[in-house]
Biotite code that builds the C-alpha atoms (Angstrom):
import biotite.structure as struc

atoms = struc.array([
    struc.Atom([-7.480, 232.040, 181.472], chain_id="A", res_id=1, res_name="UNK", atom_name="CA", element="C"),
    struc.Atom([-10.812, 231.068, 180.662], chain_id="A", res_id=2, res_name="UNK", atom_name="CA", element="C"),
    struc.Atom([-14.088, 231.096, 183.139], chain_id="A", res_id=3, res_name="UNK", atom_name="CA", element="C"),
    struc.Atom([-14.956, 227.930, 184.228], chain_id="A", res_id=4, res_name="UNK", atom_name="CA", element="C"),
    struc.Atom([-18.743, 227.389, 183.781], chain_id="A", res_id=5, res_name="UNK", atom_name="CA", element="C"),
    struc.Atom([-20.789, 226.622, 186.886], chain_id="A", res_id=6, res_name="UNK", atom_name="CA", element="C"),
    struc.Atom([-24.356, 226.673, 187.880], chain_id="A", res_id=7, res_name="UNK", atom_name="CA", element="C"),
    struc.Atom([-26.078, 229.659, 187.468], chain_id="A", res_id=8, res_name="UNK", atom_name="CA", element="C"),
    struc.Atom([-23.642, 231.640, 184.830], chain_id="A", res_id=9, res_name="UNK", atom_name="CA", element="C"),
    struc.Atom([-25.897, 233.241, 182.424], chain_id="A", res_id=10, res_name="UNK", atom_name="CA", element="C"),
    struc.Atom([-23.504, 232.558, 179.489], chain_id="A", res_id=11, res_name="UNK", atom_name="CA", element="C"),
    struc.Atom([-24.130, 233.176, 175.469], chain_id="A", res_id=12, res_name="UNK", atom_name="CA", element="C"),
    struc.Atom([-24.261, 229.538, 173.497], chain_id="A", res_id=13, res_name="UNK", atom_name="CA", element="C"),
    struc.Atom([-24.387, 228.791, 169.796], chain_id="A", res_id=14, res_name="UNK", atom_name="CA", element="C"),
    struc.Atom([-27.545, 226.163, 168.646], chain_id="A", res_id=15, res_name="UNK", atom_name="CA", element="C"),
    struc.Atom([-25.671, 223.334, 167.130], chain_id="A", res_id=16, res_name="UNK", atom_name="CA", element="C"),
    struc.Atom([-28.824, 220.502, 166.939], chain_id="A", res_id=17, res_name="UNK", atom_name="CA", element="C"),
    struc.Atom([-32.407, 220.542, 167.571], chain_id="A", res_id=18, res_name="UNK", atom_name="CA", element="C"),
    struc.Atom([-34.241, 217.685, 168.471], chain_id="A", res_id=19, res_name="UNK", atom_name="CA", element="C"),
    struc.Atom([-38.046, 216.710, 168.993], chain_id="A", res_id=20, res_name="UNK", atom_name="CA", element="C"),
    struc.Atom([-37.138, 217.421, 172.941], chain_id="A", res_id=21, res_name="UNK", atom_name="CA", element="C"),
    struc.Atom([-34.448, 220.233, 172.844], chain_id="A", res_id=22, res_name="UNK", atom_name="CA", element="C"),
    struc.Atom([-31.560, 221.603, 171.737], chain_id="A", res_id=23, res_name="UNK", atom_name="CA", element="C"),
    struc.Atom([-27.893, 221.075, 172.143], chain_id="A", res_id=24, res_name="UNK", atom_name="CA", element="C"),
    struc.Atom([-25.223, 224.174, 171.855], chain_id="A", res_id=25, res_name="UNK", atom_name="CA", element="C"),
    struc.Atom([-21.393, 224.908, 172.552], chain_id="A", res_id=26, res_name="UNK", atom_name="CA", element="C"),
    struc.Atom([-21.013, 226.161, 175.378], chain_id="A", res_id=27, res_name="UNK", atom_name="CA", element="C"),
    struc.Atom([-18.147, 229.292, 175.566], chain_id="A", res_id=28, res_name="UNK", atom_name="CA", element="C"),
    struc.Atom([-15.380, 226.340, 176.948], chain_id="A", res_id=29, res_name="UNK", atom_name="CA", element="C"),
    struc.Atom([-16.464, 224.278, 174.173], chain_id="A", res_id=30, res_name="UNK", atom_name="CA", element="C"),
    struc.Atom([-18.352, 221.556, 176.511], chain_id="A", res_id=31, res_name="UNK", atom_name="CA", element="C"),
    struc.Atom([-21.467, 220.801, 175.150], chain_id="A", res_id=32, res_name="UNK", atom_name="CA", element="C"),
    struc.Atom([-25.466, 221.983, 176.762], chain_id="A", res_id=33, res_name="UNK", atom_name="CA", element="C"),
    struc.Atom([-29.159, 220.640, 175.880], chain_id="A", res_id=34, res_name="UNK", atom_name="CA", element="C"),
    struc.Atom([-31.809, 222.818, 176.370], chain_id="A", res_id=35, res_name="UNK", atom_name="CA", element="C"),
    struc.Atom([-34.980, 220.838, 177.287], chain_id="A", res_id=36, res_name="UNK", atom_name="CA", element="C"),
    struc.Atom([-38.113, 221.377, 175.378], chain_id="A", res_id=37, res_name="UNK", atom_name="CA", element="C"),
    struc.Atom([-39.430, 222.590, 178.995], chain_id="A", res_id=38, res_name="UNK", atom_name="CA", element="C"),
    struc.Atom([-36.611, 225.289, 179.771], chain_id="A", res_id=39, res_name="UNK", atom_name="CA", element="C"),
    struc.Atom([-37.112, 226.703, 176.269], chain_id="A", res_id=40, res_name="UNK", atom_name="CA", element="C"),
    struc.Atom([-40.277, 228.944, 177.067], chain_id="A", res_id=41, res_name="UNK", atom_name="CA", element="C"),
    struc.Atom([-43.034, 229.504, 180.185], chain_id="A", res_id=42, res_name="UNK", atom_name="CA", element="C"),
    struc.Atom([-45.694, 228.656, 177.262], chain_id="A", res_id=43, res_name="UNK", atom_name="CA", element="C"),
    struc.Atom([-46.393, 225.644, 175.870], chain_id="A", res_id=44, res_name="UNK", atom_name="CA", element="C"),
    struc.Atom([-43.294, 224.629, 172.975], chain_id="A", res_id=45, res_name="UNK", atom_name="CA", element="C"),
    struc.Atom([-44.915, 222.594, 170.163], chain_id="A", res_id=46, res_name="UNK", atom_name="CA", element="C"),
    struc.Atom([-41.584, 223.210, 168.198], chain_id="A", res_id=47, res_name="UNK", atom_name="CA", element="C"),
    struc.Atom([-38.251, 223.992, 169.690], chain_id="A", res_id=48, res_name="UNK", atom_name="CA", element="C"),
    struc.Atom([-37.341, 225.275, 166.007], chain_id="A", res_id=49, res_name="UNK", atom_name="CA", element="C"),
    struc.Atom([-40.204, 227.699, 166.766], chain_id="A", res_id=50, res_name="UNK", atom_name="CA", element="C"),
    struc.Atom([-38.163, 229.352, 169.335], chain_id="A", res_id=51, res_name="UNK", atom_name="CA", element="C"),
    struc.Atom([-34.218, 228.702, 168.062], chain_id="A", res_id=52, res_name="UNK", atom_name="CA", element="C"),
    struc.Atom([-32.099, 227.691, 164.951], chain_id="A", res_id=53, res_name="UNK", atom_name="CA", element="C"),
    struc.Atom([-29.052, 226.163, 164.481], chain_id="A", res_id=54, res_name="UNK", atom_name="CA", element="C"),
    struc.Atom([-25.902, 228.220, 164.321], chain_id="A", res_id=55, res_name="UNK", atom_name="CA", element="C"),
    struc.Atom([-28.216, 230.924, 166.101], chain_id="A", res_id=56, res_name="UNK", atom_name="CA", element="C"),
    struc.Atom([-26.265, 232.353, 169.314], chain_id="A", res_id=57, res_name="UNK", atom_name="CA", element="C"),
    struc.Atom([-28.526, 232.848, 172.230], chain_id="A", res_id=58, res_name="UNK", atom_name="CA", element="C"),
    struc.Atom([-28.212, 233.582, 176.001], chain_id="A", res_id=59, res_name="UNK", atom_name="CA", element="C"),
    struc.Atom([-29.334, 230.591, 178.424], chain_id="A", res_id=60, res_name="UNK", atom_name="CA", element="C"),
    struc.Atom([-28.468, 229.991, 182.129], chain_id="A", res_id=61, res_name="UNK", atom_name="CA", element="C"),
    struc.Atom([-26.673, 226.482, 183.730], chain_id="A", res_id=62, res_name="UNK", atom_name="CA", element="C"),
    struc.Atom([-29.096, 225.026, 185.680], chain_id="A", res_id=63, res_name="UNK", atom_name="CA", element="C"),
    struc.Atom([-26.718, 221.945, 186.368], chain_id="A", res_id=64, res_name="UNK", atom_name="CA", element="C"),
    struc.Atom([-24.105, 220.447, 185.090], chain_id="A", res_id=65, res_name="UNK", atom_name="CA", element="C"),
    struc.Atom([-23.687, 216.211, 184.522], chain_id="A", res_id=66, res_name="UNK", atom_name="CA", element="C"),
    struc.Atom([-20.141, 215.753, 185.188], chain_id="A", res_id=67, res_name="UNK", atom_name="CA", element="C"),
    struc.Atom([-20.517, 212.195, 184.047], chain_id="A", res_id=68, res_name="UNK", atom_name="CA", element="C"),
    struc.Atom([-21.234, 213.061, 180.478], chain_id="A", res_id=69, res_name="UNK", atom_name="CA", element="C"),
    struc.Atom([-19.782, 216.397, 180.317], chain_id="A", res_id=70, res_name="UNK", atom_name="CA", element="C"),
    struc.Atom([-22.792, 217.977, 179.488], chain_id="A", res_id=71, res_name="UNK", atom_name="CA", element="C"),
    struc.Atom([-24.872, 221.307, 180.777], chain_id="A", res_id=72, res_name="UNK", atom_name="CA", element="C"),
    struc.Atom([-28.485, 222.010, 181.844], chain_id="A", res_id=73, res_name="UNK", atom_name="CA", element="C"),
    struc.Atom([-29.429, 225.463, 180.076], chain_id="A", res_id=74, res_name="UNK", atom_name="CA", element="C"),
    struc.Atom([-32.405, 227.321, 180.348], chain_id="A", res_id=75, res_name="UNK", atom_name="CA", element="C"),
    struc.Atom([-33.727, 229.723, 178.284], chain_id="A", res_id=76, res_name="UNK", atom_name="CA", element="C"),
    struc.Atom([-36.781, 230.317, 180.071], chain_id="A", res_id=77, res_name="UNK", atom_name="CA", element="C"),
    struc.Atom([-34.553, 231.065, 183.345], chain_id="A", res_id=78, res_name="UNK", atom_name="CA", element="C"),
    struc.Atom([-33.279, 233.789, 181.375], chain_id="A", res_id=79, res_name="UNK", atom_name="CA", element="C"),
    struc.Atom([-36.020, 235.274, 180.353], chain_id="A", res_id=80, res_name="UNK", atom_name="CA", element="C"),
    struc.Atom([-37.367, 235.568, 183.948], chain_id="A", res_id=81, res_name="UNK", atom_name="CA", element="C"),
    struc.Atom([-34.471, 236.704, 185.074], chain_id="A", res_id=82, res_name="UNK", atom_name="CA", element="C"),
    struc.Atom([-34.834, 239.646, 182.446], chain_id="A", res_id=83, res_name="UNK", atom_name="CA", element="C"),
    struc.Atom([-38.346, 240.205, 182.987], chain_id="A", res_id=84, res_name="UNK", atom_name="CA", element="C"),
    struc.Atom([-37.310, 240.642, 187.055], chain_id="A", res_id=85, res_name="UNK", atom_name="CA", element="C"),
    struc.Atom([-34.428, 242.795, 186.777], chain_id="A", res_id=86, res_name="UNK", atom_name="CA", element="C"),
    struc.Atom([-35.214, 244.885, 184.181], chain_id="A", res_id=87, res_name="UNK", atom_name="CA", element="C"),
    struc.Atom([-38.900, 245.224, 184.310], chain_id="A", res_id=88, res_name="UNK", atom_name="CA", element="C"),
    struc.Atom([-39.193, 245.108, 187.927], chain_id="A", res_id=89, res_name="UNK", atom_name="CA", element="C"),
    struc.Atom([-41.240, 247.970, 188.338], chain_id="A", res_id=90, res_name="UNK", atom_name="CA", element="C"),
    struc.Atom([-44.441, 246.633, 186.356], chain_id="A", res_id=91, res_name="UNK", atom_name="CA", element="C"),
    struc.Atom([-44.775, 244.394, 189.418], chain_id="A", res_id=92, res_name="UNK", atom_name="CA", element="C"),
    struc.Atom([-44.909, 247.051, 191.971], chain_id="A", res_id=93, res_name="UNK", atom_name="CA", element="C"),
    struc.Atom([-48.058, 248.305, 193.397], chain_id="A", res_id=94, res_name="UNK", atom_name="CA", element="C"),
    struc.Atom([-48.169, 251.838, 194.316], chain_id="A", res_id=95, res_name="UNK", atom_name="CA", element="C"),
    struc.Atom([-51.094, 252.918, 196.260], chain_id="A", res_id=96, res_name="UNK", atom_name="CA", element="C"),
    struc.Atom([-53.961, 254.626, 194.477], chain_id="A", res_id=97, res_name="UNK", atom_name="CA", element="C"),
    struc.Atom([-54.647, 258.072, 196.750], chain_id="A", res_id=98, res_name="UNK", atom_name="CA", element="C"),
    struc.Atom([-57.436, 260.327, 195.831], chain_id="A", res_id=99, res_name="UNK", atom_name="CA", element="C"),
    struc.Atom([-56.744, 263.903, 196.240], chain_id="A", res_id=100, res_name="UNK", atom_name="CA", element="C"),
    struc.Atom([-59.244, 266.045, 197.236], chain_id="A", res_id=101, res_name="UNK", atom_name="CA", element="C"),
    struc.Atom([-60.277, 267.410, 193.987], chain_id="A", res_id=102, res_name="UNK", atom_name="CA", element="C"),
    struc.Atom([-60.834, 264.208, 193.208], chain_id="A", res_id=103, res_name="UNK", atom_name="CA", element="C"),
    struc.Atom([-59.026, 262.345, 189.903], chain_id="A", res_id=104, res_name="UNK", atom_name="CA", element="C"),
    struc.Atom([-59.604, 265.234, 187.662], chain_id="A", res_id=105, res_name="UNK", atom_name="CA", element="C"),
    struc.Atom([-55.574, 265.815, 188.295], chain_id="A", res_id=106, res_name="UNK", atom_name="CA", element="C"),
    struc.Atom([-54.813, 262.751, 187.737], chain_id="A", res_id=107, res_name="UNK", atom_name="CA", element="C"),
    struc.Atom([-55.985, 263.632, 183.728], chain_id="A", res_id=108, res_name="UNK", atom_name="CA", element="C"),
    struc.Atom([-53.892, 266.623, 183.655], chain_id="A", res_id=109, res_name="UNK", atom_name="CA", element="C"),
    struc.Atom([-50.675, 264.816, 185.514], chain_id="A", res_id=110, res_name="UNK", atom_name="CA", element="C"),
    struc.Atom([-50.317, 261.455, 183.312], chain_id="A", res_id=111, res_name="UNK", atom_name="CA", element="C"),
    struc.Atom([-48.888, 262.775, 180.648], chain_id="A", res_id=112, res_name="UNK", atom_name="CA", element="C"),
    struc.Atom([-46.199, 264.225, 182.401], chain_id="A", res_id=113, res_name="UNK", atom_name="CA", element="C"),
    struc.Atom([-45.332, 261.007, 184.254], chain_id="A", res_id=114, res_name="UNK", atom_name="CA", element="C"),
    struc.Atom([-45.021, 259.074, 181.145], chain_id="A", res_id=115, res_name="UNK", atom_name="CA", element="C"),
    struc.Atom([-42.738, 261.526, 179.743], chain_id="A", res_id=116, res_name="UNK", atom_name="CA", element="C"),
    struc.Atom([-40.946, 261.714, 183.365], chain_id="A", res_id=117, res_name="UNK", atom_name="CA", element="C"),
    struc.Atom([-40.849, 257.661, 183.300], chain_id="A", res_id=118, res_name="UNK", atom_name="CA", element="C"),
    struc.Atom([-39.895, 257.355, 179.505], chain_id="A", res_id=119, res_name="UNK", atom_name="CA", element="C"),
    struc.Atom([-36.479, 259.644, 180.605], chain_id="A", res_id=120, res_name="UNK", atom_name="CA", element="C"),
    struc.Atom([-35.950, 257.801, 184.020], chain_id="A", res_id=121, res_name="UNK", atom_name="CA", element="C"),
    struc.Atom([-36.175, 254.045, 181.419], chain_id="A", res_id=122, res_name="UNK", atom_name="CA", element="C"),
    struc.Atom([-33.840, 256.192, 179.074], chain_id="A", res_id=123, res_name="UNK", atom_name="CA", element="C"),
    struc.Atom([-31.094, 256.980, 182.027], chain_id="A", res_id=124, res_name="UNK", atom_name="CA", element="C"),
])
């Protein structure tokens, strides 16, 4: 049985059109999608072939679906936010800068080992 595609399904498309304001893919269930020129990217989109191709399969999210004309709202943008929360979380975190009592000399001797320490947690 086959998912049923609903708002908010991060699902993989194929490009099958690109227009001046978007493009249109196949969804997994065969429905049809457009991807506005403003869900492709957070920057400014002079040329939606800039950013996909047709026949290229890329990951969007539904944003809404028209059940009049059968038709999604993807996002690729949503996507990539999502990403850049999830799985990149931690460059948004502040951790609180705490001066020993030698000073930061430590901190000069330390970094390297927390990079390597952080490049193994990323790794895991």
């Amino acid at each position: 049985m086959e998912h049923r595609i609903q708002v908010g399904d991060i699902i993989d498309v194929t490009i099958t059109g690109i227009q001046p304001y978007g493009a249109f893919a196949l969804l997994p269930d065969h429905s049809t999608g457009l991807i506005h020129i403003s869900e492709i990217s957070h920057k400014f989109v002079r040329n939606v072939e800039s950013f996909v191709k047709v026949g290229e399969t890329i990951t969007v999210k539904v944003i809404d679906i028209d059940t009049v004309h059968h038709q999604a709202k993807l996002s690729l943008k949503a996507v990539y936010q999502y990403n850049r929360k999830h799985k990149r979380g931690y460059r948004n975190q502040r951790l609180p800068i705490v001066e020993t009592p030698k000073g930061f000399t430590p901190l000069k001797v330390m970094l390297p080992i927390w990079i390597e320490e952080k490049i193994k947690e990323e790794n895991t």
